[in-house]
N, CA, C and O atoms as a GROMACS GRO file, in nm:
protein
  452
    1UNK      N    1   1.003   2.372   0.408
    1UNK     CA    2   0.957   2.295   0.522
    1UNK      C    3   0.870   2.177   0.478
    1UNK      O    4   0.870   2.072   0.543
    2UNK      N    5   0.809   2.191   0.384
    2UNK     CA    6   0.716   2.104   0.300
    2UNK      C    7   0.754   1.977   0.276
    2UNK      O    8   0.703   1.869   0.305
    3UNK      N    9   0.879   2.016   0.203
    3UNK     CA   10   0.988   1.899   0.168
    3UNK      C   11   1.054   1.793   0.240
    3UNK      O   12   1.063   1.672   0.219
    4UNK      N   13   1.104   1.882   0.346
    4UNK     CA   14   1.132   1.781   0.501
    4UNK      C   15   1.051   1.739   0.523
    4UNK      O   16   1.090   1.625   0.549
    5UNK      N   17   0.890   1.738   0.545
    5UNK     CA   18   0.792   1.719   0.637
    5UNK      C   19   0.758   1.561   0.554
    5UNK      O   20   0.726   1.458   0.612
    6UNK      N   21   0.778   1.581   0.393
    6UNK     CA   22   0.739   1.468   0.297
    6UNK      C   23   0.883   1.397   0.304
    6UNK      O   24   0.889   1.280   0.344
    7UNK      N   25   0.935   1.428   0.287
    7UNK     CA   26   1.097   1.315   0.328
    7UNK      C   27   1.114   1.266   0.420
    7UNK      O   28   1.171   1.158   0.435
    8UNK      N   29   1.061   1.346   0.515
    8UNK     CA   30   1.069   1.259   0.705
    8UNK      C   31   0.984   1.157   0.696
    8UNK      O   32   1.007   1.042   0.733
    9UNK      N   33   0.839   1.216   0.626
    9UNK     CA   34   0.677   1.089   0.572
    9UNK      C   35   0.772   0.994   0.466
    9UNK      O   36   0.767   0.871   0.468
   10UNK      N   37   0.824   1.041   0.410
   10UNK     CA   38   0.896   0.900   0.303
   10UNK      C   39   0.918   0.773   0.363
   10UNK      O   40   0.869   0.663   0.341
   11UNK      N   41   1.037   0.829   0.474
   11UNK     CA   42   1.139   0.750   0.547
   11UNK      C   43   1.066   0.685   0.641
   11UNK      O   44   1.102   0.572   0.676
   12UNK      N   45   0.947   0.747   0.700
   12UNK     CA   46   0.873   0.642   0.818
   12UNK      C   47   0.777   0.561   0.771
   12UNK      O   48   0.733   0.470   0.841
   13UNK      N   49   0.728   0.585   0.640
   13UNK     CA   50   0.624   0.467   0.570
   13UNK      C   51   0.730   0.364   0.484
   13UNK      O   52   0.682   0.260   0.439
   14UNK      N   53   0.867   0.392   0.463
   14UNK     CA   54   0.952   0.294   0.425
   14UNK      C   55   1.023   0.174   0.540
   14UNK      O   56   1.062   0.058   0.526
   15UNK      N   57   1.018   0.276   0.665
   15UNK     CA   58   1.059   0.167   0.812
   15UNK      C   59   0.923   0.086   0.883
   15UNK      O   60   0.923  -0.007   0.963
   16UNK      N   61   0.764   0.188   0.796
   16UNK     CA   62   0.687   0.062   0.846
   16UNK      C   63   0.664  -0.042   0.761
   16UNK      O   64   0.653  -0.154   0.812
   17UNK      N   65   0.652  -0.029   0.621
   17UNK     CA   66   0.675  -0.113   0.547
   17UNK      C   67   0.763  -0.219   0.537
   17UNK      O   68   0.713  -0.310   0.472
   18UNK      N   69   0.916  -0.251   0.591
   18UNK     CA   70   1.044  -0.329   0.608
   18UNK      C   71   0.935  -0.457   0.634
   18UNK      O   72   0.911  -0.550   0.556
   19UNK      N   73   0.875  -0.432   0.767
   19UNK     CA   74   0.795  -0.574   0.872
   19UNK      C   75   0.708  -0.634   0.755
   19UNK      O   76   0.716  -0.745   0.704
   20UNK      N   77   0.619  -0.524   0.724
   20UNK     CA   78   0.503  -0.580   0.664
   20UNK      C   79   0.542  -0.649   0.537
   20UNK      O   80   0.477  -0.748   0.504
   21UNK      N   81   0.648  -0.605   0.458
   21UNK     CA   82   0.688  -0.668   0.318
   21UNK      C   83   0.775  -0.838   0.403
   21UNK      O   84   0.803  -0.934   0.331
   22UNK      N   85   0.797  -0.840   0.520
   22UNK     CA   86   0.896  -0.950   0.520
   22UNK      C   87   0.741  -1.059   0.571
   22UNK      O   88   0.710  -1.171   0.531
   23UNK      N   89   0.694  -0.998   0.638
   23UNK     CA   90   0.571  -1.095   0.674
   23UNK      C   91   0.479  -1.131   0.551
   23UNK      O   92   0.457  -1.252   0.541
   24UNK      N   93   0.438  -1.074   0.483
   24UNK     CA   94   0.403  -1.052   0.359
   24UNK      C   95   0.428  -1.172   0.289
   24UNK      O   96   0.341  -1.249   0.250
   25UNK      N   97   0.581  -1.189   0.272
   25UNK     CA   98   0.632  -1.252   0.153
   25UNK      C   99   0.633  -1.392   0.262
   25UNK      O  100   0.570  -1.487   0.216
   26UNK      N  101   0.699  -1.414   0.401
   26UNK     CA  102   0.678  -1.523   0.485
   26UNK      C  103   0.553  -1.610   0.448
   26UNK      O  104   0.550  -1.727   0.412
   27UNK      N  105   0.435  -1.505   0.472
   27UNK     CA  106   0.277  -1.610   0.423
   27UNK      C  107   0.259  -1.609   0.305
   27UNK      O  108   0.140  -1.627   0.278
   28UNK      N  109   0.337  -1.595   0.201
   28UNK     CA  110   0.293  -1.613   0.098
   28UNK      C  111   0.416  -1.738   0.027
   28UNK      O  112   0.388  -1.787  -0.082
   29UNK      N  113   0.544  -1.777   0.098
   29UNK     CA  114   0.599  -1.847   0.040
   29UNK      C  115   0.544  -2.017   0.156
   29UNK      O  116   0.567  -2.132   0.118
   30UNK      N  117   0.477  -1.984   0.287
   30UNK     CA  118   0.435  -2.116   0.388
   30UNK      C  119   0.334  -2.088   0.266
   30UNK      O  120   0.412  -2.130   0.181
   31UNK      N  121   0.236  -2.054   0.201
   31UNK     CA  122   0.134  -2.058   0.138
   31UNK      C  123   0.160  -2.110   0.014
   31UNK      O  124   0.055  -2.162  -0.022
   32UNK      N  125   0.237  -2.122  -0.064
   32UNK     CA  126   0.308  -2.218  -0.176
   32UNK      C  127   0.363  -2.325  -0.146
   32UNK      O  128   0.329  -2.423  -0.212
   33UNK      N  129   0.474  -2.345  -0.027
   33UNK     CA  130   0.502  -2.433  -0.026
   33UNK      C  131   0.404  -2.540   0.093
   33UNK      O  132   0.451  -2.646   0.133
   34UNK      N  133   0.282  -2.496   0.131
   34UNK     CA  134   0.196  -2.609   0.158
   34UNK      C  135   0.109  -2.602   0.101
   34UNK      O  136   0.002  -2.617   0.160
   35UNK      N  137   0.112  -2.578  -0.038
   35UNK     CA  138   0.001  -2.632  -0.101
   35UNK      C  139  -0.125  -2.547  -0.102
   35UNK      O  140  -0.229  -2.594  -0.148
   36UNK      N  141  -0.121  -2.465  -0.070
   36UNK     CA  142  -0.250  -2.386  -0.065
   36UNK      C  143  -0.349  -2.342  -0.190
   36UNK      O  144  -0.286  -2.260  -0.257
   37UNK      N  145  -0.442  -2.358  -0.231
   37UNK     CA  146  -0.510  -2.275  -0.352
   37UNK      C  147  -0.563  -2.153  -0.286
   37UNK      O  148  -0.591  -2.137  -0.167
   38UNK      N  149  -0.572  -2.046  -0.416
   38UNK     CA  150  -0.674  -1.960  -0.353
   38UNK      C  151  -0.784  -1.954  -0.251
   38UNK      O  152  -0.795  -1.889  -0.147
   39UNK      N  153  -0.868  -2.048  -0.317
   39UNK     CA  154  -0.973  -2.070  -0.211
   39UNK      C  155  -0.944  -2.104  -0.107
   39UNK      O  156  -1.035  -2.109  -0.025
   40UNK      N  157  -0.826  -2.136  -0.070
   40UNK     CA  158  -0.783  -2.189   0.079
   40UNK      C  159  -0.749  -2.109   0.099
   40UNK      O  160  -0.786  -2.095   0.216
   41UNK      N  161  -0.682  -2.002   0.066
   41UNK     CA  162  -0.608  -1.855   0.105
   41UNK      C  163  -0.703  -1.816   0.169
   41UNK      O  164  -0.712  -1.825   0.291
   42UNK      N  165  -0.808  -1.754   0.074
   42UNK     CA  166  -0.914  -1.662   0.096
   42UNK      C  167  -0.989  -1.719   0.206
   42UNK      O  168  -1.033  -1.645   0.294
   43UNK      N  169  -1.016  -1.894   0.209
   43UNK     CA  170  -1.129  -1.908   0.352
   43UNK      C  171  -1.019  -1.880   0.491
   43UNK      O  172  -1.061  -1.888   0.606
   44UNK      N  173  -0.892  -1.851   0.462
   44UNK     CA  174  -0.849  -1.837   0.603
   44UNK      C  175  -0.853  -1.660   0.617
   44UNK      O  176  -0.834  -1.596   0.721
   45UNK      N  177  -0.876  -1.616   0.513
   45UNK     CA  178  -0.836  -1.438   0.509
   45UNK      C  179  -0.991  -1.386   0.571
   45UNK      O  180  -1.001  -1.311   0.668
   46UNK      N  181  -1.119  -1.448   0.486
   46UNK     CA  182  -1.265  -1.411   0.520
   46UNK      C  183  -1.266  -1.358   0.673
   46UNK      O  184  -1.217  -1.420   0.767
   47UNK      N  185  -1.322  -1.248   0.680
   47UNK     CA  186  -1.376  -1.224   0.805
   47UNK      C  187  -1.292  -1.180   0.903
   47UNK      O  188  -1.334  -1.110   0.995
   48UNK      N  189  -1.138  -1.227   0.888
   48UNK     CA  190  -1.046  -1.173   0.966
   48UNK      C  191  -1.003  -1.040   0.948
   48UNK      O  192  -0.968  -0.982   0.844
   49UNK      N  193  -1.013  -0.992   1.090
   49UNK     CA  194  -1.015  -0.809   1.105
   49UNK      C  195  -0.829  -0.811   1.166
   49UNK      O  196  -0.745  -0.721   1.167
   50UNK      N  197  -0.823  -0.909   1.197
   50UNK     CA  198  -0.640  -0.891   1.195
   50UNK      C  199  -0.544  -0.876   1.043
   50UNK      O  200  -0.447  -0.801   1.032
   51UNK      N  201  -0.594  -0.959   0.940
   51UNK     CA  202  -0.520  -0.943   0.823
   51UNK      C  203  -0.619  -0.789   0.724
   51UNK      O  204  -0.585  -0.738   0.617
   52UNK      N  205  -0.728  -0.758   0.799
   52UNK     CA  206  -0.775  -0.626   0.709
   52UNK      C  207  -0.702  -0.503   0.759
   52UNK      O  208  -0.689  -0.392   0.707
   53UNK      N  209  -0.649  -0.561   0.898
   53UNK     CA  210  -0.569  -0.430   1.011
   53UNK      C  211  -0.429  -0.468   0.918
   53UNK      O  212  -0.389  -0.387   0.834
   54UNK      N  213  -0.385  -0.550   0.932
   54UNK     CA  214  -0.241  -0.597   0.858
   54UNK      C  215  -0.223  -0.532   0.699
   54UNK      O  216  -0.133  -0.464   0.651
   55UNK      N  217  -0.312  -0.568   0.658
   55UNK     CA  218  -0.301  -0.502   0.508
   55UNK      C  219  -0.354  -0.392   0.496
   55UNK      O  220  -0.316  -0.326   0.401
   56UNK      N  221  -0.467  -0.329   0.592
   56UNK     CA  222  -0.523  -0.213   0.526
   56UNK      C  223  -0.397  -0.096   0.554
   56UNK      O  224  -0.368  -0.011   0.471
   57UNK      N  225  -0.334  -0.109   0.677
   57UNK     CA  226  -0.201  -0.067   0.708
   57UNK      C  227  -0.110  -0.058   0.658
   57UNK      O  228  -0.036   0.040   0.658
   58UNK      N  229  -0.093  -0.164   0.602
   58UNK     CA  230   0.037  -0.223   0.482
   58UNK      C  231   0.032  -0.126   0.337
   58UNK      O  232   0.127  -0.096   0.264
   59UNK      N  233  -0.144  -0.081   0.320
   59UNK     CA  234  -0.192  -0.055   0.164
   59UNK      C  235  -0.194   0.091   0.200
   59UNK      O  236  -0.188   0.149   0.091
   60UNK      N  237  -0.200   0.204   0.319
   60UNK     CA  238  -0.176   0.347   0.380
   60UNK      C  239   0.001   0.391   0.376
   60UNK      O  240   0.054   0.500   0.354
   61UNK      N  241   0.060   0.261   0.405
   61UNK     CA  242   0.182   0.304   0.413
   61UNK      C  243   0.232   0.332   0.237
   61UNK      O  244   0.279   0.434   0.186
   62UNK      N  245   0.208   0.235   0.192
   62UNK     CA  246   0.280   0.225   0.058
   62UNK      C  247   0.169   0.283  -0.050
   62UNK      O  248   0.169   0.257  -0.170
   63UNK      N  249   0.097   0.346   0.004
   63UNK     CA  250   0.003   0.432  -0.094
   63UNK      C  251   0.100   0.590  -0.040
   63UNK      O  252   0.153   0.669  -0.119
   64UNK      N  253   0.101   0.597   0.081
   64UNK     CA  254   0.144   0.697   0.080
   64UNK      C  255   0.347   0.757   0.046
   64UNK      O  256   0.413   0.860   0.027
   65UNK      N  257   0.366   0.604   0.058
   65UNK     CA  258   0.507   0.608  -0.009
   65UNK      C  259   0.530   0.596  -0.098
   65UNK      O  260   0.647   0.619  -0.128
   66UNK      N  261   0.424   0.549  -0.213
   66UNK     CA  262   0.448   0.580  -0.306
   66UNK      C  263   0.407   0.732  -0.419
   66UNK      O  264   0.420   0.764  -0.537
   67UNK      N  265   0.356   0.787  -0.295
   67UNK     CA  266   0.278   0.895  -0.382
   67UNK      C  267   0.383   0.969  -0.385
   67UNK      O  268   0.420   1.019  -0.491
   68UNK      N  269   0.452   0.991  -0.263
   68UNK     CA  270   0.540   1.120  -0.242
   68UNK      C  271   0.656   1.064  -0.348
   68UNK      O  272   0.705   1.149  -0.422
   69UNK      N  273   0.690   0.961  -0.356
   69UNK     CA  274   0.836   0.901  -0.452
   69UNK      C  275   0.767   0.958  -0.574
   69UNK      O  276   0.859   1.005  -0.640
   70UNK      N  277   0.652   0.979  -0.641
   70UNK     CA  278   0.625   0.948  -0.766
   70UNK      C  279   0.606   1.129  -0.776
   70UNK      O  280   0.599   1.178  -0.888
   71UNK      N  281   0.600   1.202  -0.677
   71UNK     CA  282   0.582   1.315  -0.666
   71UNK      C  283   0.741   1.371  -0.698
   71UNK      O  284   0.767   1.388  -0.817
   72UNK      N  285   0.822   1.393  -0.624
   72UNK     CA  286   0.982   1.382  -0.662
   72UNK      C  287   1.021   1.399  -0.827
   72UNK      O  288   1.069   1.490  -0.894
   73UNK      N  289   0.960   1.215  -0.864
   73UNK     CA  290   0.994   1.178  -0.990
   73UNK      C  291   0.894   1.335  -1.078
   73UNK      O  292   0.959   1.416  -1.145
   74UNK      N  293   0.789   1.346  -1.066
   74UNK     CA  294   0.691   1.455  -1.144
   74UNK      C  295   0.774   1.543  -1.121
   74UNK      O  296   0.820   1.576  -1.231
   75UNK      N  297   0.834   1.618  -1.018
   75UNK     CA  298   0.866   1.741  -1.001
   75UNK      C  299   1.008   1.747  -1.076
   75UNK      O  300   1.053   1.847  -1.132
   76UNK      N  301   1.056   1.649  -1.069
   76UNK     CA  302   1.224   1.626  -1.147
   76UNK      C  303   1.225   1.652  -1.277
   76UNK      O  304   1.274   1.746  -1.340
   77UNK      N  305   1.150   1.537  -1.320
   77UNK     CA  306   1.164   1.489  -1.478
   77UNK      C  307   1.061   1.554  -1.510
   77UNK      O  308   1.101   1.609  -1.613
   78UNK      N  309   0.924   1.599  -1.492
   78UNK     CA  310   0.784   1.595  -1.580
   78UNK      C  311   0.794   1.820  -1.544
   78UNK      O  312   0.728   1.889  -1.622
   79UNK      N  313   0.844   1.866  -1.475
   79UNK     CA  314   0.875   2.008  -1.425
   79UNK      C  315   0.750   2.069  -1.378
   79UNK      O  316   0.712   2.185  -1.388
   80UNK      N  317   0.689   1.954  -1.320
   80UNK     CA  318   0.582   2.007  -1.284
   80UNK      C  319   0.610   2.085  -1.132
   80UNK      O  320   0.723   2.084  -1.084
   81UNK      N  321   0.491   2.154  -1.058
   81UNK     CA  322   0.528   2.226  -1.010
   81UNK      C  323   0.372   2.315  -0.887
   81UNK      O  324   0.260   2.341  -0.933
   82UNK      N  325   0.402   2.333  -0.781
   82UNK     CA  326   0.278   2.425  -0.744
   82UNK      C  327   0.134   2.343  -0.766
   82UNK      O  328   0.124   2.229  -0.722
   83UNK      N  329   0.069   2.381  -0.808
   83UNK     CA  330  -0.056   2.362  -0.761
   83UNK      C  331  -0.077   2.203  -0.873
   83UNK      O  332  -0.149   2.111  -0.833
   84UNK      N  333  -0.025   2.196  -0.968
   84UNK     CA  334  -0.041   2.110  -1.056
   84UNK      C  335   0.022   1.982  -1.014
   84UNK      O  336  -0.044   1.881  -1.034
   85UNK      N  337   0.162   1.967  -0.948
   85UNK     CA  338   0.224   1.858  -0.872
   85UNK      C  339   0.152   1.835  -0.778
   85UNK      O  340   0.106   1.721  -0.772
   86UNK      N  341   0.109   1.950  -0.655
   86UNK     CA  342   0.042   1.906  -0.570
   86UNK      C  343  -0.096   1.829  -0.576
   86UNK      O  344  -0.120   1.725  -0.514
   87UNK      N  345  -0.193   1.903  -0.671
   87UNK     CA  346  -0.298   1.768  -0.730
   87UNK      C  347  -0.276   1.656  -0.840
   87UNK      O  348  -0.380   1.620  -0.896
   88UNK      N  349  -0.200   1.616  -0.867
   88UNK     CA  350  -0.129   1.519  -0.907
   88UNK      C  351  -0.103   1.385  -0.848
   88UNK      O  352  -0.145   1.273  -0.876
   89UNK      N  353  -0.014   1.434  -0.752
   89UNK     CA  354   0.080   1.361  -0.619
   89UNK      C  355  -0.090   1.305  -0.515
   89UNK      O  356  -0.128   1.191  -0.490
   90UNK      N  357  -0.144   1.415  -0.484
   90UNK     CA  358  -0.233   1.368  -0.389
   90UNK      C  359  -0.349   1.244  -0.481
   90UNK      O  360  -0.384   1.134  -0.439
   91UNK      N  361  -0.389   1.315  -0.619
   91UNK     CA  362  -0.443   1.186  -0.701
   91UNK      C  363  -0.401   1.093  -0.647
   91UNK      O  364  -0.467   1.030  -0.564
   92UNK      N  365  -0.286   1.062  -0.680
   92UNK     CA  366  -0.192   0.952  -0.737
   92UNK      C  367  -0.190   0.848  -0.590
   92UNK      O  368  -0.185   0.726  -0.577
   93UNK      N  369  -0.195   0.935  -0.515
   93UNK     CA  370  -0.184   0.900  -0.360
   93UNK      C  371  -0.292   0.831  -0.262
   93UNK      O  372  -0.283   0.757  -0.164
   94UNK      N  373  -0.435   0.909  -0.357
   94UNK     CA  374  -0.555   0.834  -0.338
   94UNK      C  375  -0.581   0.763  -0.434
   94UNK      O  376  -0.687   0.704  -0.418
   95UNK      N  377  -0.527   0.739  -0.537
   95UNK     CA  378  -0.575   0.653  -0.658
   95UNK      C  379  -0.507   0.493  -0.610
   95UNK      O  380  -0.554   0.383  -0.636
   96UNK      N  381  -0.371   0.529  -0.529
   96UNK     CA  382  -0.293   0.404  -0.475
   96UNK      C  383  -0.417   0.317  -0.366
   96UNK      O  384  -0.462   0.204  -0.380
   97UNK      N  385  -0.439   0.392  -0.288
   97UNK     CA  386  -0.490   0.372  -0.139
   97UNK      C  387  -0.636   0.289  -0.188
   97UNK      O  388  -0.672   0.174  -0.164
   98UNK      N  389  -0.705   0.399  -0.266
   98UNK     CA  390  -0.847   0.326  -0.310
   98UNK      C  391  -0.822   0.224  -0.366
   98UNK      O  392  -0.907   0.139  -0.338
   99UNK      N  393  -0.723   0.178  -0.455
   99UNK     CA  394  -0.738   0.038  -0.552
   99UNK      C  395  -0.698  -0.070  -0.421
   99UNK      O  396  -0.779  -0.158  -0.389
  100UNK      N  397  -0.562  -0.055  -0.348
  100UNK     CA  398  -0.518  -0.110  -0.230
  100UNK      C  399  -0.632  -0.135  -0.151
  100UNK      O  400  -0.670  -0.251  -0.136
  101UNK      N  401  -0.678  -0.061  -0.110
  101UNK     CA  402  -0.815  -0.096  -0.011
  101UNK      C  403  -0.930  -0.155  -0.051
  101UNK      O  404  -1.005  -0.230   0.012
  102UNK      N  405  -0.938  -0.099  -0.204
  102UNK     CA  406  -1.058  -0.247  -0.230
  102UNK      C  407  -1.033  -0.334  -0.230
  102UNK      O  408  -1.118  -0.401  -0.170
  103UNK      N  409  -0.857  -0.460  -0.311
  103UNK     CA  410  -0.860  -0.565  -0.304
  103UNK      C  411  -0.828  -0.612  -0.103
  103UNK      O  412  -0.853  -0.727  -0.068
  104UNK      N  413  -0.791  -0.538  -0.028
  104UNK     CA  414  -0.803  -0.581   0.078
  104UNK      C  415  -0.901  -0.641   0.125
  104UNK      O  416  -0.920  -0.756   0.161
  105UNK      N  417  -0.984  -0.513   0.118
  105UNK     CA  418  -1.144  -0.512   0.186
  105UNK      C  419  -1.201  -0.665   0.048
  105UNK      O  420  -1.268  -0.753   0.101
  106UNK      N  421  -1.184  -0.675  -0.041
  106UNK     CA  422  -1.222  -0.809  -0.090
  106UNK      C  423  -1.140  -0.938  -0.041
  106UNK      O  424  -1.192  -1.050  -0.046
  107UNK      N  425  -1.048  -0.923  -0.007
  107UNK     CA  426  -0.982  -1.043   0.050
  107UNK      C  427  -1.032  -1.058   0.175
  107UNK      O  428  -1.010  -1.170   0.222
  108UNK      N  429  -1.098  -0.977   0.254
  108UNK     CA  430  -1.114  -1.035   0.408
  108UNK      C  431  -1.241  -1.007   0.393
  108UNK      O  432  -1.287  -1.067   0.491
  109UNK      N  433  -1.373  -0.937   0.316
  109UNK     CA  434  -1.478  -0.955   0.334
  109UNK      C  435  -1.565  -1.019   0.207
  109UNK      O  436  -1.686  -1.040   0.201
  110UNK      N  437  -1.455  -1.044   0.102
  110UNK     CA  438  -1.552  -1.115   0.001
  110UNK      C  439  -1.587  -1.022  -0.089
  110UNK      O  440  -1.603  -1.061  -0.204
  111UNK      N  441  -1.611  -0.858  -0.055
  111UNK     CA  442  -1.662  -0.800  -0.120
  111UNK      C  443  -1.594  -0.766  -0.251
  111UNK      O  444  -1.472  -0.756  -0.240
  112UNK      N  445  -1.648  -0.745  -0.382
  112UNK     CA  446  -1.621  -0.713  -0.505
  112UNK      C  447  -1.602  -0.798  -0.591
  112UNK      O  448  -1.625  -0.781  -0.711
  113UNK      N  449  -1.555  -0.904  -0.536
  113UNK     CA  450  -1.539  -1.035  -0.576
  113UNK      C  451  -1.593  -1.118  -0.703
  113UNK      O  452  -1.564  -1.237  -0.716
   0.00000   0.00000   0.00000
């Protein structure tokens, strides 16, 4: 049941991800091709709680899609298994999310910077 429950979670952080990777790559190619520097990036990102909702969202989905894919791969190839995959996978899962969420939380509040 475990398995379904993480394959059904695969498949719906891969259909919310589709939007966010196409918008994603949209502001980032109007952002090259007008010229933008960093610092122009960042003074339009500062402070905005729409692109920390946009990405912190963006950085839950694909933290958590990538944990379970990389979980699969451990359990396949590495034979891991039980209690050792399962703290592994969940590491791996918060190790995604925390790095993701700091450069967010630095892109819209400056912090770490």
């Amino acid at each position: 049941m475990l398995d379904l429950r993480l394959y059904m979670l695969q498949r719906i952080t891969a259909l919310m991800m589709a939007p966010f990777v196409l918008v994603h790559l949209g502001v980032m190619i109007y952002a090259i091709q007008g010229g933008l520097s960093a610092a122009e990036i960042l003074g339009r990102t500062q402070g905005s709680v729409g692109w920390l909702l946009f990405y912190g969202t963006f950085v839950l989905a694909a933290g958590v899609h990538g944990a379970i894919g990389l979980r699969v791969i451990l359990h396949e190839w590495a034979g891991l298994a039980g209690v050792r995959l399962n703290a592994l996978s969940w590491g791996i899962g918060a190790l995604l999310i925390l790095m993701g969420g700091r450069a967010v939380f630095a892109v819209t509040f400056g912090a770490g910077t």
